[in-house]
C-alpha positions in Angstrom: 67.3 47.4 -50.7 67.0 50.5 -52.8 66.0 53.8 -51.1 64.3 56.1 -52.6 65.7 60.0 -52.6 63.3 62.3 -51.5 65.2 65.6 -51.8 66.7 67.0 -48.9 65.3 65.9 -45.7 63.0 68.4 -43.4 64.5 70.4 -40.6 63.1 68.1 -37.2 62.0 69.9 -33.6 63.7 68.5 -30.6 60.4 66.3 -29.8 61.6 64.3 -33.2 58.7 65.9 -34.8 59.6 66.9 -38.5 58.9 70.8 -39.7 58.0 71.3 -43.2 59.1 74.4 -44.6 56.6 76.7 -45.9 57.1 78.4 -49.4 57.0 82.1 -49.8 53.9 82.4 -51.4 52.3 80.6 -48.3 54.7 82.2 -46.1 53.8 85.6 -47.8 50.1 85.6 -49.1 50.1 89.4 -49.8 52.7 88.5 -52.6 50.9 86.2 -54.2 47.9 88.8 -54.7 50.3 91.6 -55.6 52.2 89.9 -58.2 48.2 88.9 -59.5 46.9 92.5 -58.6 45.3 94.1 -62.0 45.1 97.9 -63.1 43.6 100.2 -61.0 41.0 101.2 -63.7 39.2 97.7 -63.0 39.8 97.6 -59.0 36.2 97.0 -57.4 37.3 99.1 -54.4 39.1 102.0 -56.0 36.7 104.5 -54.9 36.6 103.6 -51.6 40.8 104.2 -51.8 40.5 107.3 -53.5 38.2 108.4 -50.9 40.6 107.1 -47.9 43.6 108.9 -49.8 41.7 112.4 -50.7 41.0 112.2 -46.6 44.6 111.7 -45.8 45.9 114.0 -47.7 43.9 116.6 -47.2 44.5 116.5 -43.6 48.4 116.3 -44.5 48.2 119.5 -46.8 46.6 121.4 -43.8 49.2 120.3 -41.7 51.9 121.4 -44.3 50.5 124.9 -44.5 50.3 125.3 -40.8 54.1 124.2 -40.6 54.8 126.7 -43.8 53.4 129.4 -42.0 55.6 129.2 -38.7 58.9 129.4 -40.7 61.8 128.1 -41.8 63.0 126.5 -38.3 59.5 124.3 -38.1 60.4 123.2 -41.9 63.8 121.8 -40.8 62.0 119.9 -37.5 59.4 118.7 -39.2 62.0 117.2 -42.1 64.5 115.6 -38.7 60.9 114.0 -37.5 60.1 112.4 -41.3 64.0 111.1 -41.0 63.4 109.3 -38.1 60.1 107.9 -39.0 61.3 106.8 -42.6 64.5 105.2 -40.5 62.1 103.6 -37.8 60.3 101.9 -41.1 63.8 100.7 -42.3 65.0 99.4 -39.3 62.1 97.3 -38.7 62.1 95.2 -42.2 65.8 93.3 -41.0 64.6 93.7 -37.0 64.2 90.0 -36.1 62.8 89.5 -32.4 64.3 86.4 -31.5 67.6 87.4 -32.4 67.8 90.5 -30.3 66.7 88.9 -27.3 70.2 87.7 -26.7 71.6 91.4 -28.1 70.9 93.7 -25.0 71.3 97.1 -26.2 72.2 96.3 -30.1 68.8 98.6 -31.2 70.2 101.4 -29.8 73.7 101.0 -31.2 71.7 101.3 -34.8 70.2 104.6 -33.5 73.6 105.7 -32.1 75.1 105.4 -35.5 71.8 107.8 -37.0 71.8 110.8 -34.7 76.0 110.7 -35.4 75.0 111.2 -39.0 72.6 113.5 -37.9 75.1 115.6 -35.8 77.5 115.3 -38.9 75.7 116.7 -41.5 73.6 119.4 -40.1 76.4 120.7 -38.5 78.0 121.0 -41.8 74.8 122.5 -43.0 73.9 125.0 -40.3 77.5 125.8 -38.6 77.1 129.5 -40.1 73.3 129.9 -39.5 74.4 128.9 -36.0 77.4 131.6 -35.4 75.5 134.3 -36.9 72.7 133.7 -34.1 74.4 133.3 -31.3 77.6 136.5 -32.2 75.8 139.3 -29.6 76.3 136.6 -26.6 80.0 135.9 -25.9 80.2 133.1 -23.5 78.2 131.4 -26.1 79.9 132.3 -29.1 82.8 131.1 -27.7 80.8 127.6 -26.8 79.6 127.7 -30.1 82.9 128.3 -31.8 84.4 125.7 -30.0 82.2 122.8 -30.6 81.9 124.3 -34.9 86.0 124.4 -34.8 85.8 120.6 -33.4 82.9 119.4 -35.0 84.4 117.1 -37.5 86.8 115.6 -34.1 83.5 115.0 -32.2 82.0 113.2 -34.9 84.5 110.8 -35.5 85.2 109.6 -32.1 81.6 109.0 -31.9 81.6 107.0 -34.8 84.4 105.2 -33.8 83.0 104.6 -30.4 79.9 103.3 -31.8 82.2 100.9 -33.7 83.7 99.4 -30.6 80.7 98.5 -28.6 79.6 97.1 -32.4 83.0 94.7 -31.9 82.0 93.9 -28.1 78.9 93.0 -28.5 79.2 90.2 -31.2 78.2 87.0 -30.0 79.1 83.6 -31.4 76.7 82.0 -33.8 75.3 86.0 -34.7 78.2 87.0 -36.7 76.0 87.3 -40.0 73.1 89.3 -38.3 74.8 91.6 -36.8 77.3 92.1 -39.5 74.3 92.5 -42.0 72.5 94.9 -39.4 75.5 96.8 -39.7 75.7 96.8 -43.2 72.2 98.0 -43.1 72.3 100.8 -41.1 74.9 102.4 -43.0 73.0 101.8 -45.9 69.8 103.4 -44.5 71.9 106.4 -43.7 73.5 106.6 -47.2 70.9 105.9 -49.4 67.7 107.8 -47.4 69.2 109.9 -44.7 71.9 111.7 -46.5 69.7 112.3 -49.3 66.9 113.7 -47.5 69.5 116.0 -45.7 70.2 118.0 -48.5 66.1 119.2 -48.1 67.3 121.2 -45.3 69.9 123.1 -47.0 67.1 123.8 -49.8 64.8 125.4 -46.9 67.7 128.2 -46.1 68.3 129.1 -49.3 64.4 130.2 -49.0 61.3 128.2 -48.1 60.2 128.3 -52.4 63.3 126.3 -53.1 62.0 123.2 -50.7 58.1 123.9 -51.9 58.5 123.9 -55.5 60.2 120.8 -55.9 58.5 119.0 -53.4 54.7 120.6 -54.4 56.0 119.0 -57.8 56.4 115.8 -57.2 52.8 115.3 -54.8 51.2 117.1 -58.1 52.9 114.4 -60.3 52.1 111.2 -57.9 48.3 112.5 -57.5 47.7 113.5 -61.4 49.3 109.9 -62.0 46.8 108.3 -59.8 44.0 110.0 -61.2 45.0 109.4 -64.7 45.6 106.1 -64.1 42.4 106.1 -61.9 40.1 106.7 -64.8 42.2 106.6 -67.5 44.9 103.6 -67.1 45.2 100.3 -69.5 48.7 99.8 -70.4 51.1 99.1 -67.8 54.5 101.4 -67.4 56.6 99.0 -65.5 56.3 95.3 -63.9 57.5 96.6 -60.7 54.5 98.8 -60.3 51.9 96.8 -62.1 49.4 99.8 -61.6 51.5 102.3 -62.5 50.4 102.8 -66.2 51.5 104.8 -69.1 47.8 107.2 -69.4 48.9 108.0 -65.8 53.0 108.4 -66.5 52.2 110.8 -69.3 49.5 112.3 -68.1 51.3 113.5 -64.4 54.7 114.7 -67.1 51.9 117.0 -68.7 50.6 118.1 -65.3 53.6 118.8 -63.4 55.3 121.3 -66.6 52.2 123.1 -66.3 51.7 123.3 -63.0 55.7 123.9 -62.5 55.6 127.3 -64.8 52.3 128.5 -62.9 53.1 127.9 -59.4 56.4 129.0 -59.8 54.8 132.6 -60.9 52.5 132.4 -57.9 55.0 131.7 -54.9 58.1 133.6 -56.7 55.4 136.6 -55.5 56.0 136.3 -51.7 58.8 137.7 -49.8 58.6 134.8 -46.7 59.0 132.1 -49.3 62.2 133.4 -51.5 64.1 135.4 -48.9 66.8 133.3 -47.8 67.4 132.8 -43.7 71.3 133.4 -42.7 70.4 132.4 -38.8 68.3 130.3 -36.7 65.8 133.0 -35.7 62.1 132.6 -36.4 61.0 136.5 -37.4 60.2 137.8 -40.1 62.2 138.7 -43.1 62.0 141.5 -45.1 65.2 141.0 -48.3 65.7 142.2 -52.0 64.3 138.5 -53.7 67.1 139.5 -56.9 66.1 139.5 -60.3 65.0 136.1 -60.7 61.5 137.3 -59.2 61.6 140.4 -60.5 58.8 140.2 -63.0 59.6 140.7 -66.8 56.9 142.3 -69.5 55.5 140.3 -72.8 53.6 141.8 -75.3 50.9 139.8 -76.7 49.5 142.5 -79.1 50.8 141.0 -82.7 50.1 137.0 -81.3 46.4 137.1 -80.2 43.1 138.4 -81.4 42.7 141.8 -80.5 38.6 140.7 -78.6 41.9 139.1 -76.2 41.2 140.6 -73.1 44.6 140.2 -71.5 47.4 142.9 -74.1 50.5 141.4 -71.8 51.8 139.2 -69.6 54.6 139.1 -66.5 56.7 136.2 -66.3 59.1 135.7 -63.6 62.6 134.6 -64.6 62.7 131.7 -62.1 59.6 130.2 -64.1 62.3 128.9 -67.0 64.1 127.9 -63.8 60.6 125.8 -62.8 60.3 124.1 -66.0 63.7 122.4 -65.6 62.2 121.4 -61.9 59.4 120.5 -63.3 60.8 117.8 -66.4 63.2 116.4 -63.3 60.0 115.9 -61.1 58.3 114.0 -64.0 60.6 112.4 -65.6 63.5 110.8 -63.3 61.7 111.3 -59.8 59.7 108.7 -60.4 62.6 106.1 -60.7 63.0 106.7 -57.1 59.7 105.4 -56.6 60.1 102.0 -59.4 63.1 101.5 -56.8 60.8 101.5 -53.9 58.8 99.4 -55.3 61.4 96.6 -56.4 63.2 97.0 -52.6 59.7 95.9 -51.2 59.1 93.2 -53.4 62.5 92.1 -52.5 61.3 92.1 -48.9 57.7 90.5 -49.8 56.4 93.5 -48.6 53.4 95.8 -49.9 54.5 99.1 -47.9 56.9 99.9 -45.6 54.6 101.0 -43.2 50.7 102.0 -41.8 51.6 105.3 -40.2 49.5 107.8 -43.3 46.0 105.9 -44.0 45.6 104.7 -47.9 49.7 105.9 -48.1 51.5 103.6 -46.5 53.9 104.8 -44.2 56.3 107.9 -44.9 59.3 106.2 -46.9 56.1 105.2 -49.1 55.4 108.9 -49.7 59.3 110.2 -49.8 60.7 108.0 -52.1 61.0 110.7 -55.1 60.9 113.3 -52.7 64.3 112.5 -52.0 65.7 112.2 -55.6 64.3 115.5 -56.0 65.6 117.2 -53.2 69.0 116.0 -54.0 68.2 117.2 -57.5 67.2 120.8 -56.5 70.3 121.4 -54.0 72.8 120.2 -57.4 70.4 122.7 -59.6 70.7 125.5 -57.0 73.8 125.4 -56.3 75.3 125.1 -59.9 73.0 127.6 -62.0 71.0 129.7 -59.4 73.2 130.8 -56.6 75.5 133.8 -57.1 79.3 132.4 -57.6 81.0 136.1 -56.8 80.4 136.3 -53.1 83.3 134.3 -51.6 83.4 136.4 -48.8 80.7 134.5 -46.4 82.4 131.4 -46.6 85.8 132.8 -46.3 84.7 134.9 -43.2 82.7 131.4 -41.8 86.5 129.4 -41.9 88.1 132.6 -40.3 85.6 132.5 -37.5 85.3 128.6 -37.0 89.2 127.8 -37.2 90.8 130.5 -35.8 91.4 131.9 -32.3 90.7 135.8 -31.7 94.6 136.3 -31.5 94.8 135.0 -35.1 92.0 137.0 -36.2 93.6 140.5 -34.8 97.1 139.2 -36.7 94.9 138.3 -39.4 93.2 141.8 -39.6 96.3 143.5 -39.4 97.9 141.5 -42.2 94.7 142.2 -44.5 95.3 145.7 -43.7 98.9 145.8 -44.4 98.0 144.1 -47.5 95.6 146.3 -48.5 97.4 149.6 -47.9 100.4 148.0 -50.1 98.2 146.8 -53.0 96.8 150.8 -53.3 99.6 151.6 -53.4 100.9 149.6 -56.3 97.7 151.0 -57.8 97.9 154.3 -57.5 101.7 153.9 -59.1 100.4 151.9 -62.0 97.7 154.3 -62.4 100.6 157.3 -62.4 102.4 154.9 -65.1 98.9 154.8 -66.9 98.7 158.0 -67.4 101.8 160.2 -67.1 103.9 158.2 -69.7 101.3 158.1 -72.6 101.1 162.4 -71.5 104.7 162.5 -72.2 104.6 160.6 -75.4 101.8 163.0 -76.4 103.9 165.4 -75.7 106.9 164.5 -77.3 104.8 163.7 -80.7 103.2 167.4 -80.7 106.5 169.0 -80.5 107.8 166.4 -83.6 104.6 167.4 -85.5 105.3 171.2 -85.0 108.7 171.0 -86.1 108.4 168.6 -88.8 105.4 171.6 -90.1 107.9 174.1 -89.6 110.6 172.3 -91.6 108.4 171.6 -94.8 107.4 175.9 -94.7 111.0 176.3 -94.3 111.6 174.1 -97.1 108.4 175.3 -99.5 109.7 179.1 -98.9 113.4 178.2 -100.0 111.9 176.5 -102.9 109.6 180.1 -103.6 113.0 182.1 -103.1 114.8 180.2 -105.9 112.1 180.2 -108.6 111.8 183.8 -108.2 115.7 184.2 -108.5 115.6 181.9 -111.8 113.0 184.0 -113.4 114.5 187.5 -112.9 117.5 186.3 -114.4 116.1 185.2 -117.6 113.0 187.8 -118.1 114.4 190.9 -116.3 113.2 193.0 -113.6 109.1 193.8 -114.6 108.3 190.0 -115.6 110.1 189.3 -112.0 108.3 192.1 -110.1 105.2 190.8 -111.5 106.3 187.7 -109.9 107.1 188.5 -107.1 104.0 190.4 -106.3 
């Protein structure tokens, strides 16, 4: 008797009842109407999303301003409370329920591993805002100086003692979950947490340096979606099916512009581009530098004289903006293509509910992070002033070394010092007194080599003379001679 092959047989319960497996598209019906989802242009509903987004964000910008206004301290919060959010997202696309009912604790091992990243990095980022707050109380500058000096030490063994209740928790037959947890945590704190750290070092080289770029990138997602919105028919990228080309160049064209304007309009306040060296929360009152001090134009020979308008101020930090701007417009959004192809990956639509008509906040900080990445490399390499060692020279000195070793080291510097002038003001005696004496030394040549040629022309007078009152006598010769 022949039997037939039916393909690999179903799964069966412990009642001997068999389980057919689902397929994805029934297992994920959102999928299936995503991958079929059509331009936004032709969505029945659009305006009731447009409305549910203009509400949401309009709510989020007054909440933004409020958080601008308080300072750069609230900035940096409010950035540690969108990590942990977009981190709570992540975690919960591998979370499996069932799994971690036999792992007591294993959720907070994933956390564990964050706020050690979290210790790590700010602390690299703020140990000198930190001393320079706390230098007028001793006991705690001596606390502070201790835990800065042995940051990198504390760190590591907390890593590594994350690492061993990791290894003493595995349990048999959950090897490959909690090795690919693992794997994903550390991935969630490479890919998202370290770049959205760099935001924070943006905000205390001055609050315009985290607003530009960021105020770029909403302008470019909502001109896209309003260009699409009315505009879109030819898609930009399968990933994004309603992402569309009218909406790609039409957000490039708004961002530029709105890059060199708003750059002109915040360069103008001293709370946005004065940097903060501490923690503190006053007020700050600094020379901004000369990228926004304002330079003059003439538009006399380019416009019509009727013109109202004979000149024009530009800031220098505006050419500065249009390179912000071109990033924000053209590779940010690749962060957000990447997005999307990680949550069709994970059969998802967003990666959470947490902002209305948004999604949840990895949905809205997906380029926010390639640009803030972007702007810390940009800063850093063609903005910030690269002749002021001094500060970071004088941060090592007081992290790393005891106050013995700074009184030897002050002592040294000035012993150092003292003998360096002095080779100076030898080299300058050098400089000067030998080329005097060579001076010298050529006048006196030149005088007697003058005196030696008179010498010479009156010997050569004296013979002529002799010559001709031999041979014409005594009146030709007189004559002569007078």
């Amino acid at each position: 008797m022949i039997r037939k092959d039916h393909g690999p047989a179903s799964p069966s319960t412990p009642t001997g009842r068999v389980r057919h497996r689902k397929r994805s598209c029934e297992s994920f019906p959102d999928l299936r109407k995503l991958n079929e989802s059509h331009l936004l242009v032709d969505d029945d509903n659009k305006y009731r999303s447009l409305w549910i987004r203009a509400s949401s964000s309009f709510w989020m910008l007054i909440c933004t301003s409020f958080i601008l206004y308080m300072g750069h301290l609230y900035i940096c919060a409010t950035v540690i409370v969108i990590q942990i959010f977009m981190t709570a997202e992540l975690f919960s696309l591998r979370r499996r329920v069932n799994e971690e009912r036999h792992l007591p604790g294993f959720r907070l091992l994933n956390w564990h591993f964050f706020f050690t990243a979290m210790l790590y990095v700010y602390g690299r980022i703020l140990s000198q805002h930190l001393v320079k707050t706390v230098t007028s109380e001793k006991v705690f500058y001596k606390l502070v100086n201790g835990l800065i000096k042995y940051h990198m030490v504390i760190c590591y063994f907390l890593y590594i003692a994350g690492v061993i209740c990791f290894i003493l928790t595995l349990k048999k037959k959950m090897y490959k979950y909690q090795f690919g947890q693992y794997a994903w945590t550390h991935m969630i704190l490479i890919v998202v947490f370290m770049q959205s750290s760099f935001t924070v070092a943006n905000i205390f080289e001055g609050i315009f340096w985290f607003l530009l770029p960021a105020s770029l990138i909403a302008i470019n997602d909502v001109a896209a979606y309003l260009f699409g919105f009315f505009f879109g028919r030819t898609p930009l990228i399968k990933l994004s099916p309603k992402k569309t080309w009218e909406g790609f160049i039409g957000a490039s064209a708004a961002a530029m512009t709105s890059a060199f304007l708003l750059a002109n309009i915040l360069g103008r306040f001293q709370w946005l581009t004065c940097p903060r060296k501490d923690l503190s929360t006053g007020w700050l009152d600094c020379d901004s530098g000369p990228l926004f001090k304002p330079d003059y134009y003439s538009l006399s020979g380019w416009l019509p004289k009727w013109f109202p308008w004979k000149e024009i101020s530009v800031l220098p930090v505006q050419w500065h903006a249009l390179c912000l701007g071109l990033f924000a417009s053209i590779i940010a959004p690749f962060g957000g293509f990447f997005a999307s192809g990680f949550k069709r990956a994970f059969k998802i639509k967003d990666f959470g509910a947490s902002i209305p008509g948004h999604g949840g906040f990895t949905d809205r900080m997906d380029c926010q992070m390639v640009m803030a990445i972007f702007s810390y490399i940009y800063y850093q390499s063609f903005i910030a002033s690269q002749d002021n060692p001094v500060e970071m020279i004088l941060d090592q000195i007081v992290r790393h070394l005891s106050f013995e070793e700074q009184k030897t080291l002050y002592l040294r510097l000035g012993q150092a010092v003292n003998l360096k002038q002095l080779q100076t003001s030898k080299f300058s005696t050098q400089v000067f007194v030998i080329p005097s004496l060579c001076l010298s030394v050529f006048t006196i040549y030149r005088d007697w080599k003058i005196q030696s040629h008179e010498h010479s022309r009156f010997r050569s007078h004296n013979h002529v003379w002799r010559k001709e009152k031999q041979r014409f006598g005594c009146g030709i010769a007189d004559v002569y001679e007078d």
